[in-house]
C-alpha positions as CSV (number, residue, x, y, z in Angstrom):
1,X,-95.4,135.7,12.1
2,X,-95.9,134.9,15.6
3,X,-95.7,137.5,18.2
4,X,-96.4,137.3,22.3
5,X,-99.6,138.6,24.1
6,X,-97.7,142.4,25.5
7,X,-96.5,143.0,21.7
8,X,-98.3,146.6,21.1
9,X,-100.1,146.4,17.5
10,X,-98.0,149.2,16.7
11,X,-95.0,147.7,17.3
12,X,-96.6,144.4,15.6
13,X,-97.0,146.9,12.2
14,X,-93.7,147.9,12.5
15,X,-91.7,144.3,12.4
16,X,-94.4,143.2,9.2
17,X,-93.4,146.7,7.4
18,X,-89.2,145.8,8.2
19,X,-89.7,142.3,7.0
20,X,-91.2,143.5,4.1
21,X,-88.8,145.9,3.3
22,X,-91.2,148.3,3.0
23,X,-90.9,152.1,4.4
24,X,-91.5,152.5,8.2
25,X,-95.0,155.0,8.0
26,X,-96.3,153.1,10.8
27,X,-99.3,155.2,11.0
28,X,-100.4,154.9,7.1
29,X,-101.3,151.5,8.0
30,X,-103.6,149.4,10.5
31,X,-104.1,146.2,12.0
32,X,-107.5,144.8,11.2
33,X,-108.9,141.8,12.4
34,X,-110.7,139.1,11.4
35,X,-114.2,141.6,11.5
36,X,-112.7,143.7,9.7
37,X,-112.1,146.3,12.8
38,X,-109.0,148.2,13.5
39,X,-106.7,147.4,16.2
40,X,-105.8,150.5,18.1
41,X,-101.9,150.8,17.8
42,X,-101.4,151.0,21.6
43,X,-103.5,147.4,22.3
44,X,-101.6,145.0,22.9
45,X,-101.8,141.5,21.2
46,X,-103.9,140.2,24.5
47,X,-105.9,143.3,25.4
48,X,-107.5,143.5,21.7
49,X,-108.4,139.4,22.2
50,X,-106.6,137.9,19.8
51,X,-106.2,134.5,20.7
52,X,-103.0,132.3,19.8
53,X,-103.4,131.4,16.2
54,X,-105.7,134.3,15.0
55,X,-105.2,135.7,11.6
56,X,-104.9,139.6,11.3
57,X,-104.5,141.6,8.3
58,X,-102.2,144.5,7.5
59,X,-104.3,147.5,5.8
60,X,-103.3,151.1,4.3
61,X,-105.1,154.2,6.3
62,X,-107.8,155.4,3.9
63,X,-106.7,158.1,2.3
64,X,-108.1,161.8,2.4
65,X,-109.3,163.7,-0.6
């Protein structure tokens, strides 16, 4: 999916989880580039340096015990 450089990465999660027709829990999931680091969800697309083409990854939240 492409998005532009002010999409927020939470609103990035958000459109992947509806065109997945999965549940919208936001928050029980991040944005991870490609080190492996979580994108804060209030980055945008250009703040957190992704350049046009860059792969992220969609990741549940670790979960508590």
């Amino acid at each position: 999916m492409a998005f532009g450089p002010n999409h927020h990465a939470g609103a990035v999660v958000a459109e992947v989880l509806m065109r997945l027709g999965r549940p919208l829990e936001v928050f029980r999931y991040n944005l991870v580039d490609n080190d492996g680091k979580p994108i804060p969800y209030g980055d945008t697309v250009a703040s957190a340096g992704l350049r046009d083409g860059t792969t992220v990854r969609l990741e549940p939240e670790p979960t508590q015990i």
